[in-house]
C-alpha positions in Angstrom: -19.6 -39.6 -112.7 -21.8 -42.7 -113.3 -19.0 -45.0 -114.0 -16.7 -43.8 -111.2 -19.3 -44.6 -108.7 -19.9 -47.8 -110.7 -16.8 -48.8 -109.9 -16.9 -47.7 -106.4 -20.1 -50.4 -106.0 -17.8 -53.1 -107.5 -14.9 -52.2 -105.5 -17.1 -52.4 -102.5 -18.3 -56.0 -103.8 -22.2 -54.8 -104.7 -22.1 -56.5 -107.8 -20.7 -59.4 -106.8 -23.4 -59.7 -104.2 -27.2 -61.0 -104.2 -29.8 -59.4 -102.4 -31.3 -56.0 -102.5 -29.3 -52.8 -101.1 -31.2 -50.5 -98.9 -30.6 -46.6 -99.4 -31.0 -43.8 -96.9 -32.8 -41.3 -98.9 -33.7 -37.7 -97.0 -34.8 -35.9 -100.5 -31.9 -33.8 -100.4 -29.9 -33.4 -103.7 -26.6 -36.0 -101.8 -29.0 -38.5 -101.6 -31.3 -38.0 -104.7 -28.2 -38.3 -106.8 -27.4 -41.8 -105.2 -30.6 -43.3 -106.0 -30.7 -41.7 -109.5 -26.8 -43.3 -109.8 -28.1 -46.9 -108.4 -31.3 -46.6 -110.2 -29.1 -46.4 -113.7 -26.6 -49.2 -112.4 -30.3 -51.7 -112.5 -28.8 -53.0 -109.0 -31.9 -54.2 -106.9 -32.2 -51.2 -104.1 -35.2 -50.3 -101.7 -35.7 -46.8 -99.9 -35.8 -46.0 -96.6 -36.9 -42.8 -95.7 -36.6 -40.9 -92.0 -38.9 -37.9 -91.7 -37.8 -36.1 -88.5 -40.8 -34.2 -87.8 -39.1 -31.2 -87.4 -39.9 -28.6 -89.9 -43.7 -29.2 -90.4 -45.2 -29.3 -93.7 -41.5 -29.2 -95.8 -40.7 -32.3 -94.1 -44.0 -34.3 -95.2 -43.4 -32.5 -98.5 -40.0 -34.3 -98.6 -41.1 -37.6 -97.6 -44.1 -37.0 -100.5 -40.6 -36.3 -102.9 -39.2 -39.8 -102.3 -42.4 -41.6 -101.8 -43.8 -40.7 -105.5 -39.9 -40.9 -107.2 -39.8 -44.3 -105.8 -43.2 -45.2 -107.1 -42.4 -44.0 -110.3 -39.3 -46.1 -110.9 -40.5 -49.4 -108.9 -38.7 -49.4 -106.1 -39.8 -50.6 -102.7 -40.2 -47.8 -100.3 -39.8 -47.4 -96.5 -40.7 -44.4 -94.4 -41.0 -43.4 -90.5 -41.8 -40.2 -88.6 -40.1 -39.8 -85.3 -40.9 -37.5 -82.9 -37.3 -36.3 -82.8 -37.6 -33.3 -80.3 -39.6 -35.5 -77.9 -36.5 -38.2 -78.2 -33.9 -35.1 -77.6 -34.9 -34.1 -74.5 -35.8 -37.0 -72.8 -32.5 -38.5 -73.7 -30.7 -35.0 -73.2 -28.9 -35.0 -76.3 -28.8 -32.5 -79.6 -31.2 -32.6 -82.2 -28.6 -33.7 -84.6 -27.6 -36.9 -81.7 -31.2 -37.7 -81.7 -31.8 -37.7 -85.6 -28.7 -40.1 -85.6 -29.5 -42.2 -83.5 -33.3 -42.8 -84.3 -32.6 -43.4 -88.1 -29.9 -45.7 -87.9 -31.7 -47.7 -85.2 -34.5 -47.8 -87.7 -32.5 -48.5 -90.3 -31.0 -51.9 -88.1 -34.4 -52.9 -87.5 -35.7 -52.2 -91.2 -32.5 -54.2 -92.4 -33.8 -57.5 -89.9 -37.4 -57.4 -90.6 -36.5 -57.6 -94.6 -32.9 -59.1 -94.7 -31.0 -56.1 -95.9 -27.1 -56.9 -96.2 -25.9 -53.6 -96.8 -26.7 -50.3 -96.1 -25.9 -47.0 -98.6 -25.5 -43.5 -97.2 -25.0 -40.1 -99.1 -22.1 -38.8 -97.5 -19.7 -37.0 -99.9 -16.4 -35.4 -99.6 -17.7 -32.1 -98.7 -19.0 -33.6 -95.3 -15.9 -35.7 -94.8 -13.8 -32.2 -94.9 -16.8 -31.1 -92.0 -16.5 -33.7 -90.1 -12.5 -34.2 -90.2 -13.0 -29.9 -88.7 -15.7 -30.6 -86.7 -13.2 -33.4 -84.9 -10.5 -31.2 -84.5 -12.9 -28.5 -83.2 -13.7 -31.0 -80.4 -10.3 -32.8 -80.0 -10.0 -36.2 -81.6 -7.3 -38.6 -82.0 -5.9 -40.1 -84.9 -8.9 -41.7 -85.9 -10.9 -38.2 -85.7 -8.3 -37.1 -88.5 -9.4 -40.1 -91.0 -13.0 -38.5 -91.2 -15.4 -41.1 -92.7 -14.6 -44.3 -93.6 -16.4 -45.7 -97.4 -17.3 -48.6 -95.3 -18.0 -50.0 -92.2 -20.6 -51.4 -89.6 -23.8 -49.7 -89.0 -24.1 -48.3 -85.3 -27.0 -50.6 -83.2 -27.0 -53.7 -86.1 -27.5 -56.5 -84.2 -23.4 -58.3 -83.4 -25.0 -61.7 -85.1 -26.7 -59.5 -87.6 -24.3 -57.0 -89.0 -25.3 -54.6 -90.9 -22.7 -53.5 -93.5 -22.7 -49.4 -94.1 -21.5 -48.0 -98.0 -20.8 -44.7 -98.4 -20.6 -44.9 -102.5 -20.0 -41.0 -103.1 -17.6 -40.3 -100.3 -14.5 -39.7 -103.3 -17.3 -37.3 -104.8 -17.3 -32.9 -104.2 -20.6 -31.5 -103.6 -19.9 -29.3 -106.6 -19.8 -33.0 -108.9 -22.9 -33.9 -107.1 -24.9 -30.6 -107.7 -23.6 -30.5 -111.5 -25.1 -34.3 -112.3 -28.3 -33.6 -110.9 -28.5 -30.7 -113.3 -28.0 -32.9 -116.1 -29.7 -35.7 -115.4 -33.1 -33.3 -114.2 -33.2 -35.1 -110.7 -35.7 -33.7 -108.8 -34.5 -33.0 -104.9 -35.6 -30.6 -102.2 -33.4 -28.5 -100.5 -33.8 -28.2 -96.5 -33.9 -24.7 -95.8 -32.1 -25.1 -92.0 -29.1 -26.1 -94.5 -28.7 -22.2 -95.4 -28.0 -21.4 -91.6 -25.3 -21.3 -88.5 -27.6 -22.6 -86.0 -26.2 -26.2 -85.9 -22.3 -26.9 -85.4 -21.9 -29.1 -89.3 -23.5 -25.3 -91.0 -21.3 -23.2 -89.0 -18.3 -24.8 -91.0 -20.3 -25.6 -94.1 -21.0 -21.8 -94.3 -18.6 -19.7 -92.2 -15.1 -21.6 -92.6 -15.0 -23.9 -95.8 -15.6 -21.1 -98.3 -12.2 -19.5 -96.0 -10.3 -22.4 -96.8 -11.4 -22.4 -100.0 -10.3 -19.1 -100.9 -6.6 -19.9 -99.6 -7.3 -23.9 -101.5 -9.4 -24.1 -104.7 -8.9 -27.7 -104.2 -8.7 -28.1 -100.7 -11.8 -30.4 -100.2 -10.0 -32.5 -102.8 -6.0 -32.1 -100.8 -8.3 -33.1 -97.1 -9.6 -36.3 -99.1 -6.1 -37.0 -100.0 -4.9 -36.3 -96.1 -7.7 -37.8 -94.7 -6.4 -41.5 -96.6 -3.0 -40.5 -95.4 -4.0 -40.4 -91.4 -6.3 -43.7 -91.7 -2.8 -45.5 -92.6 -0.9 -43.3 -89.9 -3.3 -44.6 -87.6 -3.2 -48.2 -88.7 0.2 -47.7 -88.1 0.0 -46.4 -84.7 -2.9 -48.9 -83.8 -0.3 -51.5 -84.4 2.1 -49.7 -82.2 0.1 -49.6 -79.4 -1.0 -52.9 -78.9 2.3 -54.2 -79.4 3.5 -51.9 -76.4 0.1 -52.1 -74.8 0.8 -56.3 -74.7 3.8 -56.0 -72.0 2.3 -53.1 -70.2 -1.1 -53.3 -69.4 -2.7 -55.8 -67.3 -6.1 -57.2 -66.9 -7.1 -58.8 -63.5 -11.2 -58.9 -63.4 -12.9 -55.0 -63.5 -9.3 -53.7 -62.9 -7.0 -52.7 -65.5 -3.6 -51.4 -64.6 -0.2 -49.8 -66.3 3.0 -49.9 -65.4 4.2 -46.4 -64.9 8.5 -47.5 -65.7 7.6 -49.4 -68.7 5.2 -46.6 -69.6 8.3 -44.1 -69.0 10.9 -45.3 -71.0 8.8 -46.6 -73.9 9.5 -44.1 -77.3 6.9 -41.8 -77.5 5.1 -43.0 -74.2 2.7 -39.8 -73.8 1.4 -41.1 -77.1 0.5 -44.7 -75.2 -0.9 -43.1 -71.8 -3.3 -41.3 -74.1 -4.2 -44.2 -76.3 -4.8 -45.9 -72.8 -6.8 -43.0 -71.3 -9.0 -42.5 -74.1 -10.0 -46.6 -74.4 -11.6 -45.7 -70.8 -13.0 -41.9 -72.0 -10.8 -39.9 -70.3 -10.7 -36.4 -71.7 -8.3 -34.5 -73.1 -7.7 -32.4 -69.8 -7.0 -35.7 -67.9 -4.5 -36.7 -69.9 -2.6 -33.2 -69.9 -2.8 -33.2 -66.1 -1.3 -36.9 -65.8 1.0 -36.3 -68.6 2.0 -33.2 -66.4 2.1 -35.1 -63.2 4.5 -37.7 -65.0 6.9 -35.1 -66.6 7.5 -33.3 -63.2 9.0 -36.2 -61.3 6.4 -35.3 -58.2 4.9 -37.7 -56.1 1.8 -39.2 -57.7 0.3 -42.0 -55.8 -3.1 -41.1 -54.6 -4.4 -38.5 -57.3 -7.7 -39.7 -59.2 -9.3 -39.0 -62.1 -13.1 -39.7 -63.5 -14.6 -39.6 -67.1 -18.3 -40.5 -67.4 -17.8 -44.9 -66.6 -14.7 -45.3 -65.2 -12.5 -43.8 -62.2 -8.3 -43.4 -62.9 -6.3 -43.6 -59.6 -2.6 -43.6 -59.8 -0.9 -45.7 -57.6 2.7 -46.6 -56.6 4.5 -47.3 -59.5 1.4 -48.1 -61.5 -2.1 -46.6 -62.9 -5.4 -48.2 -62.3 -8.6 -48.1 -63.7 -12.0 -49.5 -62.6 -15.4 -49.1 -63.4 -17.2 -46.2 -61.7 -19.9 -49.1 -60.4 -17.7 -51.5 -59.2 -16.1 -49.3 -57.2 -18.9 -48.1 -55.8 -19.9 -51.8 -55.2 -16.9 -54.3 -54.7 -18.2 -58.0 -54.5 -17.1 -60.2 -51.6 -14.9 -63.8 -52.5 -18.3 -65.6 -51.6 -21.9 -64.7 -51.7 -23.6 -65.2 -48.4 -27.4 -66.2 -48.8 -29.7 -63.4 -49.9 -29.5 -61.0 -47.5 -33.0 -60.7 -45.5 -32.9 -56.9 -44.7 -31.3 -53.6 -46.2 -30.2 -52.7 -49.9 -26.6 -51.8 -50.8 -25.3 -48.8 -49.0 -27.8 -49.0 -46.2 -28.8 -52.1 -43.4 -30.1 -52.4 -40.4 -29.2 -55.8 -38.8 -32.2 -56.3 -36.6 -31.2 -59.7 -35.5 -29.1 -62.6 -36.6 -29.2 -63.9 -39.8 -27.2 -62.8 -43.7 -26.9 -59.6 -45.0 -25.3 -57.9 -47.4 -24.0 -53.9 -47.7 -22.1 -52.4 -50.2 -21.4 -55.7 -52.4 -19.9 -57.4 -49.0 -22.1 -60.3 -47.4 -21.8 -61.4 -44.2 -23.3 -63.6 -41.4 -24.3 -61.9 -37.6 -24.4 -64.5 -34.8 -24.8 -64.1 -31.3 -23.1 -67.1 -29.3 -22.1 -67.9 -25.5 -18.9 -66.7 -24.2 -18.1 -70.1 -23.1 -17.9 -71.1 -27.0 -15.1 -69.3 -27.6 -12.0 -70.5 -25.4 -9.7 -67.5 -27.4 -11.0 -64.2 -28.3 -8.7 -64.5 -31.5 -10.0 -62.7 -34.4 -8.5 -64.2 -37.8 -9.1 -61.5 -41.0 -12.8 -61.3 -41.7 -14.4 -61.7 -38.2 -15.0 -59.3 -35.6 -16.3 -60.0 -32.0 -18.5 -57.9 -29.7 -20.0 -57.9 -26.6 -23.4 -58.1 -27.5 -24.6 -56.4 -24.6 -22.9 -53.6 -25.6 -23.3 -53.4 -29.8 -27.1 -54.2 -29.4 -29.4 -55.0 -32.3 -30.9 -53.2 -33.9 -27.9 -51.7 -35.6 -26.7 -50.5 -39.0 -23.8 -51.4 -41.4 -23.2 -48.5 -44.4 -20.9 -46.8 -46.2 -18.2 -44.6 -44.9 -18.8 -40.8 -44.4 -16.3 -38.0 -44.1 -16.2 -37.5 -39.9 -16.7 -41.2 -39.0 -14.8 -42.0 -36.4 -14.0 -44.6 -33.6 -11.7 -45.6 -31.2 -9.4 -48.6 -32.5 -9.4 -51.9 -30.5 -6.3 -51.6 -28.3 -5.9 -47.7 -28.1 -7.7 -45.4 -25.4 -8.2 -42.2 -28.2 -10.5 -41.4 -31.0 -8.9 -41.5 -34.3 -11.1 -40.5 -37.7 -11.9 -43.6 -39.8 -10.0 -41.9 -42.7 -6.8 -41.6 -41.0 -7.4 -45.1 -40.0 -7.7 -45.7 -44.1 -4.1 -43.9 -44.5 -2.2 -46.0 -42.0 -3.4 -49.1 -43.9 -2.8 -47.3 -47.4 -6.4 -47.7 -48.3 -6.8 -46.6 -52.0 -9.6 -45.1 -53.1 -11.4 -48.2 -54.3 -11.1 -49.9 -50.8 -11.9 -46.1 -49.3 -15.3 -46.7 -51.5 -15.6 -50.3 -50.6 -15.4 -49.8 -46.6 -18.2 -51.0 -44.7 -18.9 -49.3 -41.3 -20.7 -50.8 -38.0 -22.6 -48.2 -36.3 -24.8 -48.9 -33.5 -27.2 -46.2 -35.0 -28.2 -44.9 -38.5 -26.5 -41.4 -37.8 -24.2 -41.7 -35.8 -20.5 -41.1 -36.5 -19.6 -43.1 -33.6 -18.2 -46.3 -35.3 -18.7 -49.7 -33.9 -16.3 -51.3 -36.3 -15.1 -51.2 -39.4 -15.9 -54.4 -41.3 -13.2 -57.1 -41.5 -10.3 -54.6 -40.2 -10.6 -53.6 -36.5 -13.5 -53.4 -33.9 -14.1 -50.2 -31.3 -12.3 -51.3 -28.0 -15.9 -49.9 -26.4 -17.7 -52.7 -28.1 -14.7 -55.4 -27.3 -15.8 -58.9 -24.8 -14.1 -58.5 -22.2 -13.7 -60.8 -18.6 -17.5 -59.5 -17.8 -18.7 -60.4 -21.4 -21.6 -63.1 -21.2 -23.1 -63.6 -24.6 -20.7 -62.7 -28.5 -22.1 -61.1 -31.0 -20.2 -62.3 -34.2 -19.7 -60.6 -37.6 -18.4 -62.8 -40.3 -17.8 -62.0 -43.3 -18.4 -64.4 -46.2 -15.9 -67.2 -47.5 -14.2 -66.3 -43.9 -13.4 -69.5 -41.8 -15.2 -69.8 -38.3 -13.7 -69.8 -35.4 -12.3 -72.6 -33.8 
């Protein structure tokens, strides 16, 4: 075993290289054997050592494991305790999120501090079998399939500062593993939550592997094999993608779009709308229902879709996708001066001056009647009679039930309706800004840059304008 993994270090360039190699070390038997294995190879290493804090005493007993092992044969030691339970419910995540998260965050800042290169973790084939399950389990793509990769960059390093991550006895059974520590007497401590089903990893550790097993001597051995297999698959299908992805996606600021005929009649184009979906963390259901939607030849403009950042609307001939806080807050094509009153979703304009509501800025003016010849009202700038629309009064966000009565027409007609007739997508649906001559009222006053209440227009009797302009507008002339 010691001279395949040799050959794995010089394969991964360790030789080669100067510097010392840091080594995650819990005291289990995986990561035991690695440190015994670099230990014989006389390759300069140091120890870092997480303890978790979660099983009492046995976890201080393990850290006391590594501690005195390292002492024994030289090599520099690291160790920190985290209050991992603490860190899992405040962040609302699983103890096993947490853990991983908190060490290899560690591990980034352990690897600056002392100008660590590359980082060595004890993952074997055994937990690359696990994890290719566990990915199915959950639904994965491609890259799910390819389990663990022997190297690659360790999550949170620093972009200017990366932090490369080994896995030297990924090729190596647990069964290898547990029959070198035998003969080389190295000393480990078995963590007793390994025996049970509680976590997800155990439940196939314990419950399904032996299964497979049964039907595969050799299986763990035939998934390493497989696993190789789909990472070139999926090198293969990467390159697929972009090349398609190249004519038929496009990029104009926050929005990205697809073209839906390009999509269609691309080979295997159910393959591409997913690779596209799950760039923006769609889920699997999302892309069943589009793929669906696409397959029946129904109508689909107007149906959206949301994963945890991002908002999916699809649109004549065309799917786009935003982020979930730009559509919440759409900029305007010029910023006005900081706004004096109000946050984002919420003003009150208590007199002239520039505001800003819901990422659109805008001026409010009151001028003479006499200074405006022609009650012409170019894209962006509403007039009122100020006697009428009287300060102070609000500008917010559209509600379900707003409603006003268009400039022009003698009825009421619901702000959302108004939205249809202009084909108003959701974004611009979310981007609306409403005039309201009070904070609750759903009588509108205007909406912003589109059409003003003909109860609020200047008419022959009008002595003094309010005017609305919205930023990067030209005045009125």
């Amino acid at each position: 075993m010691y001279h395949e993994f040799s050959g794995i270090l010089e394969q991964a360039g360790l030789w080669r290289r100067e510097g010392t190699v840091l080594l995650a070390v819990s005291g289990g038997i995986d990561s035991m054997c690695m440190a015994d294995l670099f230990r014989r190879t006389g390759l300069p290493f140091a120890i870092a050592h997480c303890n978790f804090r979660l099983r009492g005493e046995e976890s201080d007993a393990d850290e006391a494991l590594v501690r005195d092992w390292a002492a024994a044969h030289g090599v520099t030691f690291h160790a920190e305790s985290f209050d991992t339970a603490a860190f899992a419910s405040s962040a609302d995540v699983s103890i096993e999120m947490a853990a991983r998260e908190l060490r290899y965050r560690w591990f980034a800042r352990l690897s600056g501090e002392h100008g660590y290169k590359v980082l060595c973790v004890a993952h074997n084939a055994n937990d690359n079998a696990e994890t290719l399950l566990l990915n199915i389990a959950r639904g994965t793509g491609m890259k799910g399939l390819s389990g663990m990769s022997a190297e690659s960059v360790s999550p949170y390093s620093a972009p200017e500062y990366p932090l490369r991550l080994v896995r030297p006895l990924l090729s190596f059974t647990r069964r290898q593993i547990e029959g070198y520590v035998r003969a080389h007497s190295v000393p480990y401590r078995e963590d007793r939550t390994n025996a049970g089903t509680e976590y997800r990893r155990n439940k196939i550790r314990h419950l399904v592997l032996p299964v497979m097993e049964q039907m595969n001597p050799s299986f763990i051995r035939t998934v390493s094999d497989e696993m190789r297999y789909f990472a070139q698959a999926g090198s293969i299908a990467d390159s697929y993608y972009r090349n398609m992805s190249a004519s038929l996606v496009k990029e104009d600021g926050d929005e990205v779009s697809m073209d839906l005929s390009g999509l269609l009649s691309a080979g295997n184009w159910e393959y591409i709308l997913y690779r596209f979906l799950d760039t923006y963390g769609f889920n699997s259901s999302v892309v069943s229902s589009l793929t669906d939607l696409l397959k029946s030849g129904r109508t689909i403009s107007g149906k959206h879709f949301h994963s945890a950042d991002y908002i999916l609307l699809t649109a004549s001939g065309r799917l786009i996708v935003k982020p979930l806080n730009v559509c919440r807050t759409v900029k305007s094509p010029a910023a006005a001066p900081v706004p004096d009153v109000g946050n984002d979703s919420f003003v009150a304009v208590r007199g002239p001056g520039n505001y800003c509501c819901n990422g659109v800025s805008f001026s409010v003016s009151v001028e003479d009647r006499r200074s405006f010849p022609s009650l012409r009202q170019p894209a962006g700038i509403l007039l009122f009679d100020a006697d009428v629309l009287k300060f102070p009064f609000v500008c917010r966000t559209w509600r379900e039930g707003d409603w006003f009565v268009p400039l022009g027409m003698k009825g009421k007609k619901k702000v959302s309706d108004f939205f249809t007739d202009l084909k108003y997508d959701i974004f611009r649906k979310e981007a609306a800004v409403m005039v309201a001559d009070t904070a609750d009222s759903r009588r509108i006053a205007a909406v912003l840059g589109e059409r003003p209440d003909d109860r609020f227009k200047v008419t022959s009797g009008t002595s003094r304008i309010l005017v609305i302009r919205i930023a990067g507008k030209q005045p009125l002339i």
